[in-house]
C-alpha positions in Angstrom: 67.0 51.8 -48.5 67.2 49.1 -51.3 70.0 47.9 -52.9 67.9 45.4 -54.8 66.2 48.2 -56.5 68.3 47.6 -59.6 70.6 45.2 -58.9 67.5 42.4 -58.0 65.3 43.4 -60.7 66.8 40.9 -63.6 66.4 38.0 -61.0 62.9 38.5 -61.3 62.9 36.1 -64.0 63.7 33.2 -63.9 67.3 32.0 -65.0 65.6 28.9 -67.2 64.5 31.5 -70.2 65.2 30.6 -73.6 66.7 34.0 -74.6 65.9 37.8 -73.6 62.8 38.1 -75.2 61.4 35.5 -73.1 62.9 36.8 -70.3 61.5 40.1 -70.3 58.2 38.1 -71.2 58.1 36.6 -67.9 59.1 39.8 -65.6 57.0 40.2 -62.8 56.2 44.2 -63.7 54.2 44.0 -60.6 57.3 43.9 -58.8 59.1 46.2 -60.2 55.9 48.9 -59.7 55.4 48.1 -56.2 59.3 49.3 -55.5 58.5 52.2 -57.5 55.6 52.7 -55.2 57.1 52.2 -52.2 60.2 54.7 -53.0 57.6 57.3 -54.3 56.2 57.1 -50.8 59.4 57.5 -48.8 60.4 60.1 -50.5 56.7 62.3 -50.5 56.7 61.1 -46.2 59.9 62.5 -45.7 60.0 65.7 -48.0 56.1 66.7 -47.0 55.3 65.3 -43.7 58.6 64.7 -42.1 57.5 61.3 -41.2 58.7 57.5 -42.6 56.6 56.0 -44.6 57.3 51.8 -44.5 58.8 51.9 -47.7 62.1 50.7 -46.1 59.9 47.4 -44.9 58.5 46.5 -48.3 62.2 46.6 -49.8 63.4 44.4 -47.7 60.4 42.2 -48.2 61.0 42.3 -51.8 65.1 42.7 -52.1 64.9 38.1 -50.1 62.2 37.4 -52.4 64.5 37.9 -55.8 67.3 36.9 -53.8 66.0 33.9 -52.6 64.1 32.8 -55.6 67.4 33.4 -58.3 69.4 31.4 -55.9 67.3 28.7 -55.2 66.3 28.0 -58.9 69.8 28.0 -59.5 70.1 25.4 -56.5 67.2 23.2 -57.3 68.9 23.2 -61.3 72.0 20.8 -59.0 74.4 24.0 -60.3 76.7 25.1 -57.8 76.2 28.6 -56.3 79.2 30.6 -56.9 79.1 32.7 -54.3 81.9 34.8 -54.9 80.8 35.6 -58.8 77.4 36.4 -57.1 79.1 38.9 -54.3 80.9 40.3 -57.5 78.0 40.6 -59.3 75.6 42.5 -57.0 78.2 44.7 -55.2 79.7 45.9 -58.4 76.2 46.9 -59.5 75.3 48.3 -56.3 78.4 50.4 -55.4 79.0 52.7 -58.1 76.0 54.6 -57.6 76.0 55.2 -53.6 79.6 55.9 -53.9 79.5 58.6 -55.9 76.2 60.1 -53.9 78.6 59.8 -50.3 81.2 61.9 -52.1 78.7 64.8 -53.1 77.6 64.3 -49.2 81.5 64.6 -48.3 81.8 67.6 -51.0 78.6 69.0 -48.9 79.8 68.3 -45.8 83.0 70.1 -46.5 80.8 73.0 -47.9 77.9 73.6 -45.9 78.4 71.8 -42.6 79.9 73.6 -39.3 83.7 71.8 -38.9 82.2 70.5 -35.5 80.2 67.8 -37.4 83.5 66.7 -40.1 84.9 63.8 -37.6 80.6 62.3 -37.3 80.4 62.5 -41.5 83.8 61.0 -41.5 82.6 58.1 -39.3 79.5 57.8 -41.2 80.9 58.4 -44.5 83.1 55.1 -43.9 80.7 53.0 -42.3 78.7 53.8 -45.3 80.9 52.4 -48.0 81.7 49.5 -45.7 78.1 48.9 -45.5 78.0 48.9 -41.6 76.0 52.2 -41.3 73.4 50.9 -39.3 75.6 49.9 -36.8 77.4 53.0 -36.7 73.8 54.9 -35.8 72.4 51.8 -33.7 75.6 52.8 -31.6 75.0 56.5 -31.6 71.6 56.5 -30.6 72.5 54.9 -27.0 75.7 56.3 -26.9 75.0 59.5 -24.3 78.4 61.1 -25.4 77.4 61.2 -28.6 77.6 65.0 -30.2 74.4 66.4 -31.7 75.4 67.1 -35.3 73.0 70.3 -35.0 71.4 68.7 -38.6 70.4 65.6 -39.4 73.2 63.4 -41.7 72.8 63.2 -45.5 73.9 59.8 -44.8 71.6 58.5 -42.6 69.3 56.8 -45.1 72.5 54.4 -46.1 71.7 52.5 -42.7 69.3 50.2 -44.4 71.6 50.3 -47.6 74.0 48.6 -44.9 71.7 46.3 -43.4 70.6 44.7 -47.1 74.1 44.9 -47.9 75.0 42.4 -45.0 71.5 40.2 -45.7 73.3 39.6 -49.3 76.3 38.2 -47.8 74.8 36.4 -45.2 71.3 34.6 -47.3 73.4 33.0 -49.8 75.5 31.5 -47.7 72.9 30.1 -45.7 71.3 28.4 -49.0 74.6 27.5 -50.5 75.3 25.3 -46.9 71.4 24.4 -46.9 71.9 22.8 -50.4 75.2 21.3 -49.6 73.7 19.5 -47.0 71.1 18.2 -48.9 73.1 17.1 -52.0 72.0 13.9 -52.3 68.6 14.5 -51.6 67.7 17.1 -54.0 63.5 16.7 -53.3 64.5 18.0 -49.1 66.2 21.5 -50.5 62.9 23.2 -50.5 61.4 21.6 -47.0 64.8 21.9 -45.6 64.9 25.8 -46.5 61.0 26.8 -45.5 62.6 25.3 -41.8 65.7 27.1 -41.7 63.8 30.6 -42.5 60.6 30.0 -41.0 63.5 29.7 -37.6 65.4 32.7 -38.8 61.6 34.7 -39.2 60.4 33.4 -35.3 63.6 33.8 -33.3 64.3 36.9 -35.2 60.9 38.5 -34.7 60.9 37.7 -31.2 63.9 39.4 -30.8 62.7 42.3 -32.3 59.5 43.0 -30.5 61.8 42.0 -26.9 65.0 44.8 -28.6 61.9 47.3 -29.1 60.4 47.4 -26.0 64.0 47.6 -24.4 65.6 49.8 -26.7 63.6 50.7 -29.8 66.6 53.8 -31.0 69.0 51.2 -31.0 66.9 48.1 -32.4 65.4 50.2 -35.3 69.3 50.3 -36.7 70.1 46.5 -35.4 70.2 44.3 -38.5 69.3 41.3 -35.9 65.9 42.8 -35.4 65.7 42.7 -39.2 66.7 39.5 -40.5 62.5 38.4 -39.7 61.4 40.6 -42.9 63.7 39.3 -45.3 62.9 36.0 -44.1 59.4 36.4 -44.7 60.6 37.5 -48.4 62.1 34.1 -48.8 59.3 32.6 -47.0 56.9 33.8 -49.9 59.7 33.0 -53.3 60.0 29.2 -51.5 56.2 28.6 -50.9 54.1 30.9 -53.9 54.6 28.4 -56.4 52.8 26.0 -54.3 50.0 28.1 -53.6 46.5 27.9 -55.4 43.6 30.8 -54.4 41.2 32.3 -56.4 41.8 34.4 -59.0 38.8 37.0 -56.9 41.2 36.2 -53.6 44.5 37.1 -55.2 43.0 40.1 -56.5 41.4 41.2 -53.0 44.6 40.7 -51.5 46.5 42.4 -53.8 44.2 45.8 -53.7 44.1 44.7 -49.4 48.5 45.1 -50.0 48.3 47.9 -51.8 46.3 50.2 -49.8 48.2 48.8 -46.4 51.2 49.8 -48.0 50.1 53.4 -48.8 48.6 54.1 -45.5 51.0 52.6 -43.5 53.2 55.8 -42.8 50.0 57.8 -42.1 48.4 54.6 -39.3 51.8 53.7 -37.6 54.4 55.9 -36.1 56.9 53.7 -38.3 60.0 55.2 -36.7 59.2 55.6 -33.1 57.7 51.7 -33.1 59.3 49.7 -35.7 60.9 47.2 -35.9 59.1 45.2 -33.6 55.5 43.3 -34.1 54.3 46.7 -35.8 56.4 45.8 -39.0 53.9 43.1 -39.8 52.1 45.3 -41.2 53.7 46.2 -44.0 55.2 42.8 -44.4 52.1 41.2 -44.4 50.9 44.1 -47.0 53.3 43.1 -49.2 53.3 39.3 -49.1 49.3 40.1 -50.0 50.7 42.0 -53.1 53.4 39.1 -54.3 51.0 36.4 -53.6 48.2 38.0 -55.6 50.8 38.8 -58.3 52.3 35.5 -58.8 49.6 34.1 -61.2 47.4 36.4 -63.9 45.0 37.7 -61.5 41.8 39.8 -63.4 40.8 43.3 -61.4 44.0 42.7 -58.8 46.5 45.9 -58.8 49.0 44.4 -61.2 47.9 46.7 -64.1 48.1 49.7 -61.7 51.9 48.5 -61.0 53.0 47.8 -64.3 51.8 51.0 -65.7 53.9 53.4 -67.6 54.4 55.9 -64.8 55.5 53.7 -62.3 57.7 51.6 -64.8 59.9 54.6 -65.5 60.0 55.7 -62.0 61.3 51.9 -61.0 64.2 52.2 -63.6 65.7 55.2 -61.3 64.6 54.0 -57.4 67.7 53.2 -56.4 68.7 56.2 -57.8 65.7 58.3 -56.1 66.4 56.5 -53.1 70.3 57.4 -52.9 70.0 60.9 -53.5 66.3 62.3 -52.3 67.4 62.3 -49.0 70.6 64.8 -49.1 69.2 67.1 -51.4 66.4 67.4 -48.9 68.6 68.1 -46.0 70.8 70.0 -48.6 67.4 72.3 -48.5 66.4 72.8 -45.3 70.3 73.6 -44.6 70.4 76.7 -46.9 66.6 77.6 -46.0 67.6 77.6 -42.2 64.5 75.7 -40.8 63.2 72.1 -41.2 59.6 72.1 -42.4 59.4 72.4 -46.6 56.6 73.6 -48.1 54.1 72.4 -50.9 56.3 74.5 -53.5 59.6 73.5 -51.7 58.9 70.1 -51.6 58.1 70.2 -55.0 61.2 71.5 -56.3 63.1 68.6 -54.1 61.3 66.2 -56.0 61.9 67.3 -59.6 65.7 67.7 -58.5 65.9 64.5 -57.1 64.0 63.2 -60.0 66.5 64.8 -62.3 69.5 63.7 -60.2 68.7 60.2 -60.1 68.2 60.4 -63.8 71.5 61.4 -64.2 73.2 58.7 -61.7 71.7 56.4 -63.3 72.3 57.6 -66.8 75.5 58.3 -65.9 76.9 56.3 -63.8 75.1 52.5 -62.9 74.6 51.9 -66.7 78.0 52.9 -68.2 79.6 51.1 -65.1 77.1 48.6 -65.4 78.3 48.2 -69.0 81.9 47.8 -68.5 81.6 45.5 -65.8 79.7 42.7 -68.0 82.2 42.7 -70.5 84.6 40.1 -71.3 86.2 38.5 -68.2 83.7 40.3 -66.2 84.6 38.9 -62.7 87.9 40.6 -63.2 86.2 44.0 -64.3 83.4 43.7 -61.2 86.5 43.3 -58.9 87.9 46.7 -60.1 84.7 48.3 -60.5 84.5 47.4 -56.4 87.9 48.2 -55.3 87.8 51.9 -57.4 84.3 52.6 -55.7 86.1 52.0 -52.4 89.3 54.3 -53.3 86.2 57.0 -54.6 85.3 57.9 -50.8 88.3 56.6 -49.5 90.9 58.6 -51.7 89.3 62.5 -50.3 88.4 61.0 -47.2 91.7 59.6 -46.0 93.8 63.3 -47.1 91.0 65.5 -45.9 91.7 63.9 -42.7 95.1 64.1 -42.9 95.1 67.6 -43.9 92.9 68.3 -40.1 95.2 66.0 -38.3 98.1 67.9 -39.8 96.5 71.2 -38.7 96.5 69.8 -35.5 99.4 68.6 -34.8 100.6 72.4 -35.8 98.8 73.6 -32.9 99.9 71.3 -30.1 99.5 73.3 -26.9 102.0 73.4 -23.7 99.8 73.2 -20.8 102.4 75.7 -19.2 102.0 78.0 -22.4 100.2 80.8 -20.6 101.1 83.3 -22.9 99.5 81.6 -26.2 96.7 79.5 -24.6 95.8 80.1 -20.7 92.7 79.4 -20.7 91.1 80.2 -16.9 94.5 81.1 -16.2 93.5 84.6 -18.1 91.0 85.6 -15.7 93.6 86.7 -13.0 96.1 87.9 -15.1 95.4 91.8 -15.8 98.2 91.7 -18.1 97.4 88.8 -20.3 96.3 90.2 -23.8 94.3 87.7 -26.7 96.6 86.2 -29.5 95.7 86.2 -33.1 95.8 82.3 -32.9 93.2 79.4 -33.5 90.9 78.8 -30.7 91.5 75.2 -29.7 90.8 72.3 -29.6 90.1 72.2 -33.2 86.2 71.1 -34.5 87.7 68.0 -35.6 89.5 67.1 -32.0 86.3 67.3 -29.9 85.8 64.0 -29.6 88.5 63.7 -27.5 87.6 66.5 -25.1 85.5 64.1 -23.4 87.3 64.0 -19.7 89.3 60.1 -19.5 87.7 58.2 -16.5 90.4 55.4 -16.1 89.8 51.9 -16.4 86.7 49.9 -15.1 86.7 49.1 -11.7 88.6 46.4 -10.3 89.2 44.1 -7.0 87.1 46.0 -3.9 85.8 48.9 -5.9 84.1 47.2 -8.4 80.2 47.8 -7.7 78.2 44.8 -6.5 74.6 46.4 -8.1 74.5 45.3 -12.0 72.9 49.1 -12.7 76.3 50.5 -11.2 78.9 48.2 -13.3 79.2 50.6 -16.9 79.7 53.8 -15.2 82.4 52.6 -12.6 86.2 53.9 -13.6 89.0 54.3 -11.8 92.7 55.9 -12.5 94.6 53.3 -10.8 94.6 49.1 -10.1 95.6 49.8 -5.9 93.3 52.9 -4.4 93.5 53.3 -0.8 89.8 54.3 0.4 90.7 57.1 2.5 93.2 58.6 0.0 90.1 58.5 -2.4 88.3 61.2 -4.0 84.3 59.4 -5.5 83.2 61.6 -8.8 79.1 60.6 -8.5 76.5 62.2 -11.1 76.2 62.9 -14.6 78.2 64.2 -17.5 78.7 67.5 -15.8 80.1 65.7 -12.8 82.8 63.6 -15.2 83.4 67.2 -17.1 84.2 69.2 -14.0 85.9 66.5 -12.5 89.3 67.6 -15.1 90.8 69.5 -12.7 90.1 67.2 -10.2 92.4 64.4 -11.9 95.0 67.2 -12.4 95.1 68.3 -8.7 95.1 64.4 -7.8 97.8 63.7 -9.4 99.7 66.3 -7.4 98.5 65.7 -3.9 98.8 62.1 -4.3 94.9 61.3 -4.4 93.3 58.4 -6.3 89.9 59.5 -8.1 87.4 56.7 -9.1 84.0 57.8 -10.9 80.5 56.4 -10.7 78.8 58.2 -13.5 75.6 57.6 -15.8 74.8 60.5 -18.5 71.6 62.1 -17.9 71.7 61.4 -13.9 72.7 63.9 -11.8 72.7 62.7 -8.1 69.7 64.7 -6.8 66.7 62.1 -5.9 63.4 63.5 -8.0 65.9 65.2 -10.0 63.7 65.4 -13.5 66.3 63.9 -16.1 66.1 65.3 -19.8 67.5 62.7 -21.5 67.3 59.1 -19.4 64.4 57.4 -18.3 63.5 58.6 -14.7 62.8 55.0 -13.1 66.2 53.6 -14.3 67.8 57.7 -13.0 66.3 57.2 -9.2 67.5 53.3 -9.0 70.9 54.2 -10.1 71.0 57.7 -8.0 69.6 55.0 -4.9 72.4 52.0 -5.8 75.1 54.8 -6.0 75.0 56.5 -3.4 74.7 52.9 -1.3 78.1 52.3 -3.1 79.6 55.1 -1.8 78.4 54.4 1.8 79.9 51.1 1.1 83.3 51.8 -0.1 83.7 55.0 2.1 85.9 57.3 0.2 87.8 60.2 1.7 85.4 62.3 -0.3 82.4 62.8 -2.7 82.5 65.0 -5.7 79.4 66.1 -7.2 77.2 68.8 -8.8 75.1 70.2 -6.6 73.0 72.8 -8.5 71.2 72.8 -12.0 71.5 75.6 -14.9 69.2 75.6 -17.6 68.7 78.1 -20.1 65.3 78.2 -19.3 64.5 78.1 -15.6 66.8 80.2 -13.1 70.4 78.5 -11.4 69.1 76.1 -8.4 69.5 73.5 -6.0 69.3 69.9 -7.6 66.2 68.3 -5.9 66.6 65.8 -3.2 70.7 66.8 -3.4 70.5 67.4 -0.2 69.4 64.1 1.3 72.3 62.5 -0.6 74.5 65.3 0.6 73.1 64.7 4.1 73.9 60.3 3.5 77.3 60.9 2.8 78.5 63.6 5.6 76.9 61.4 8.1 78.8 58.3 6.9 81.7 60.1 7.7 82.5 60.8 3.8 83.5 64.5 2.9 81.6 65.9 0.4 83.0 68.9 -2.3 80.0 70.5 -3.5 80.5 72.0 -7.2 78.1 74.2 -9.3 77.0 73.3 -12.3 78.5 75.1 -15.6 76.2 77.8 -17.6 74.0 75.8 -20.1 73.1 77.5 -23.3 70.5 77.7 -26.1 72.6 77.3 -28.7 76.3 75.7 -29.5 78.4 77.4 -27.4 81.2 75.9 -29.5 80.1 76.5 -33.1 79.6 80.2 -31.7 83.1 80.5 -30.2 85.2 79.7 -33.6 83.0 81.4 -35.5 84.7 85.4 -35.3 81.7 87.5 -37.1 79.3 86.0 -34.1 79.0 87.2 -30.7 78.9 84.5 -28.4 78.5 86.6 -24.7 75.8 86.1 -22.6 75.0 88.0 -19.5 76.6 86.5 -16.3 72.2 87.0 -14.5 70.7 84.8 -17.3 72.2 81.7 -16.9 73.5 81.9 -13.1 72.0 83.1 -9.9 73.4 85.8 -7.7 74.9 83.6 -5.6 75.5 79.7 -5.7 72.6 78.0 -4.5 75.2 74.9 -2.8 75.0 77.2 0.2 72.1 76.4 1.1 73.5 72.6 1.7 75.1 71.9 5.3 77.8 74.1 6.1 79.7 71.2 6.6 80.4 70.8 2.8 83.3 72.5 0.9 81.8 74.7 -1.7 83.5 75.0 -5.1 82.5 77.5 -7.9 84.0 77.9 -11.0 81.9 80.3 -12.7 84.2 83.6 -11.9 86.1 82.2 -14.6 83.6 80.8 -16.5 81.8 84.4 -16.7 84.8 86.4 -15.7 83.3 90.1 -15.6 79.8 89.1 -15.6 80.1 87.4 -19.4 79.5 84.3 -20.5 81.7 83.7 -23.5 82.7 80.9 -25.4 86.2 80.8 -25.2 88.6 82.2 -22.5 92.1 82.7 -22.8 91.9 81.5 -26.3 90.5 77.6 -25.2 87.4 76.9 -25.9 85.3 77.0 -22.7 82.7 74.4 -24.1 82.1 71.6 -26.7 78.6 71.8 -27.5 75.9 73.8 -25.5 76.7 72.7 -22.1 79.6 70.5 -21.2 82.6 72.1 -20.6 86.3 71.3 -22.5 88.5 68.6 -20.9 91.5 71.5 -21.8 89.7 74.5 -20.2 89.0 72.2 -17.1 92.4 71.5 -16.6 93.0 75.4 -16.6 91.0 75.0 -13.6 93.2 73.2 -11.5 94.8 76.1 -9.8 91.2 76.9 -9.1 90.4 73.8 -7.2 93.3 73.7 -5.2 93.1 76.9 -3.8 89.3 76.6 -2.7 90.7 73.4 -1.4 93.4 75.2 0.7 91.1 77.6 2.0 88.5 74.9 3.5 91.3 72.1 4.0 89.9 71.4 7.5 86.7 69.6 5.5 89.7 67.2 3.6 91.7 66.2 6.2 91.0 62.6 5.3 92.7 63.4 1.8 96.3 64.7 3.8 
């Protein structure tokens, strides 16, 4: 959450002191105990009461307000910024620490996480280090294809790590070019800076509130949305010396900051609203709390922060910070449930608070040490580049070692004795093989089904809603030879065999897909907003009535595991649409849909994955109710073959998660499809 919790704190005082003495004479100890409050409250929100607390908002607040004020004193002296001694500087201090907490997360990973969550820590573990983990979970929030990990990453609090990581790179180049510019007129740096961030703190906070409303997953991750607070920071360093209140107003403010600051977590749902104008709060807070710290201020809230307590507790924040979090999901991992108790939370406390004693003990002040000897640019340079090889040494072979293990298992898709998959079902002589189910954990990423390249020439869709889901498999596709996948996830997942048998009759297949959507107007969507569902479901189907196709392919019926197998609502006016547009339409029933991960279940041999055939399918496939016109295709005979829902079928894993079925057990299917094809080819003629 702050990197500036240690590596900022020197900058606090100002560069001009006569010796060390002096300096720590002049530290702001206010500062240093408001970041000790602000992590003591992030970590007592999210251990006790599951919620976030704004702790994240002050650091940023405070992290530009050292930044800003080191660099320009060292500006405004006419010494030239060295930027890349700085970068040295702060990144050797800062790395050391969170490198060594991603491997115990990697050593945990490896330990206690299911194998179906390795290739996400991988991900996250490297945009970690590289300090682009906010991007990597701004991009997984509105990424629909996304796996669940099943528990919440020990890495995620390293997104704000990243975004403060980038700020550092990016602030003191803006000064360095602000004061290059203004050389020659030394008395304009300051003027010339309050305009450059008081434009970075509008245009930034307008974007925010605008990237909330739209998309508030994604913006709460979106450094853009963030640059506003740490300009506020810099706002404050540039413009406190200038300011003169009352010593009664500063200490008003201060208690005003304070209070805000605490009750901030329990007033505002900080992570389902931030970052937009609802941020200001704690901003605002803790300006109140710098201003009213910046002079010797009787009764203000200084003496509260710089008391004992909270001075010790500042020396180990980062610490705290880094390593609070894992241990926590650590916890509720080995406990089996998410809430923690008064006692439980307790005990994560004192270990975290022993852990980050340790780190820092350990590790940030022997490092530390070493770093600042002589030639130290040299020594931060290799203090970076082996806190890089730390996570990237055990990263780079334990991926090796998976992609090794898979390449070991490399399946024939006309290997029927090994791996059939549905194939098994109508074999009575087919008997299981002591081998690995596949795909692998680590492969399921790529079990997604491929959708071609975007549209081009006449079928690219003329509705903007339309143009991310369109795909087709080839540049020339003859309408009537053309096959239109329209729906959801399910629709792109048991559209495999589809592709398989196209490639063999000589069809083209082009898919209009948006996750969370299936094509049935009124159909209640679980995961997208329902306006945005019924204007897509509305603008593709008049695509497909455009582009007439030979035939549409959709999922007709919905599976839940907690309402009975039925039709998809309003199916059957689309259904209706397309037959009397002339447009064949190949009605498929949905897949079973499960309570738990199907997947996990299925490689895991001491757990037993069946469920009964009757409680996640009706009797018979309610697709028959549709106009007898449409061809019917059911897959769940060999989904369920003798009434039992497993998780793997002729050793292939059946599913990836808890409902969407494997791109290699759908191609299993092919023989499937084309036979009901055959037997209602008078509905396809078109296609022939």
């Amino acid at each position: 959450m702050n990197p500036a919790v240690t590596a900022a704190a020197e900058e606090s005082t100002p560069r001009g002191s006569g010796n060390r003495s002096a300096a720590r004479a002049e530290r702001r100890t206010d500062i240093d105990g408001l970041r000790a409050l602000a992590i003591l409250l992030v970590v007592v929100y999210h251990v006790w009461f599951g919620r976030v607390s704004g702790g994240v908002d002050v650091f940023l607040m405070i992290s530009a307000y050292l930044l800003t004020a080191s660099l320009v004193a060292t500006a405004a002296r006419g010494e030239r910024l060295r930027l890349g001694r700085h970068w040295l500087s702060r990144f050797s201090r800062l790395m050391p620490p969170a490198v060594v907490t991603i491997g115990g997360v990697l050593a945990m990973t490896y330990l206690l996480y299911p194998e179906t969550s390795w290739s996400q820590m991988w991900r996250e573990a490297w945009a970690s280090v590289l300090y682009v983990q906010n991007w990597q979970l701004a991009a997984a929030e509105v990424d629909y294809y996304a796996r669940e990990l099943g528990t919440t990453s020990a890495l995620q609090h390293f997104w704000s790590l990243s975004v403060q990581g980038q700020v550092f790179v990016i602030w003191p180049i803006l000064i360095a070019v602000t004061a290059w510019c203004v050389r020659r007129r030394p008395r304009w740096l300051l003027p010339a800076l309050v305009a450059l961030f008081t434009v970075v703190f509008v245009v930034s906070l307008t974007f925010s509130v605008i990237s909330t409303a739209e998309s508030q997953d994604y913006a709460y991750f979106d450094t853009r949305t963030r640059l506003w607070e740490f300009a506020a920071g810099s706002l404050v360093a540039l413009l406190l010396p200038y300011l003169r209140l009352p010593s009664p107003v500063r200490a008003v403010l201060g208690w005003v900051g304070v209070v805000a600051i605490v009750l901030c977590g329990v007033v505002i749902d900080v992570r389902g609203g931030f970052p937009g104008y609802l941020a200001l709060w704690p901003v605002l807070a803790t300006a109140f709390v710098l201003v009213a710290g910046g002079e010797p201020t009787r009764g203000g809230p200084a003496a509260l922060l710089g008391s004992r307590p909270l001075m010790a507790l500042s020396r180990h924040a980062y610490a705290l910070y880094l390593v609070h979090w894992p241990i926590l999901i650590a916890w509720t991992m080995l406990r089996g449930r998410d809430t923690v108790g008064p006692l439980g939370g307790a005990a994560i406390i004192l270990v975290s608070l022993a852990a980050a004693r340790l780190l820092t003990r350990d590790v940030e002040h022997p490092v530390r040490s070493f770093a600042l000897r002589h030639r130290p640019e040299w020594r931060q340079a290799v203090v970076i580049a082996a806190s890089v090889v730390v996570v990237a040494g055990p990263l780079v072979a334990w991926q090796a070692q998976q992609q090794a293990r898979a390449a070991a298992i490399v399946v024939d898709p006309t290997d029927r004795e090994r791996y059939p998959g549905a194939w098994a079902v109508d074999d009575p002589d087919w008997t299981p093989w002591d081998v690995p189910i596949v795909p692998l954990a680590t492969e399921l990423d790529d079990e997604w089904v491929f959708r071609g390249e975007p549209c081009t020439g006449d079928w690219v869709p003329s509705d903007p809603i339309l143009s991310d889901g369109c795909f087709q498999d080839s540049p020339e596709v003859a309408n009537d030879r053309t096959v239109l996948v329209l729906g959801d996830s399910h629709a792109q997942q048991l559209a495999e065999p589809l592709t398989s048998l196209a490639l063999e009759e000589g069809w083209h297949v082009v898919f209009m897909l948006r996750g969370g959507c299936p094509l049935g107007f009124g159909e209640v969507s679980i995961s997208q907003d329902e306006e945005i569902c019924e204007q897509w479901r509305r603008a593709a189907l008049d695509y497909a009535l455009e582009k007439r196709p030979g035939a549409a392919y959709l999922i007709t019926t919905k599976v839940t595991p907690q309402e009975p197998e039925r039709l998809l609502t309003g199916v059957d006016i689309a259904v209706a649409e397309l037959l009397d547009a002339g447009i064949d339409v190949i009605s498929v029933r949905d897949n079973p849909r499960f309570s738990f991960n199907m997947y996990e279940c299925a490689v895991d041999v001491a757990r037993d994955c069946v469920v009964p055939r009757e409680h996640v399918l009706a009797a018979t496939d309610p697709g028959l109710e549709l106009d007898a016109r449409v061809l019917q295709v059911d897959f769940s005979p060999w989904f369920c073959p003798g009434g039992r829902c497993d998780g793997a079928v002729g050793n292939i894993a059946v599913y990836l998660d808890d409902n969407h079925v494997t791109r290699s057990f759908g191609a299993t299917l092919t023989p499937v499809l084309a036979q009901q094809i055959r037997e209602q080819r008078e509905l396809l003629m078109t296609l022939r």
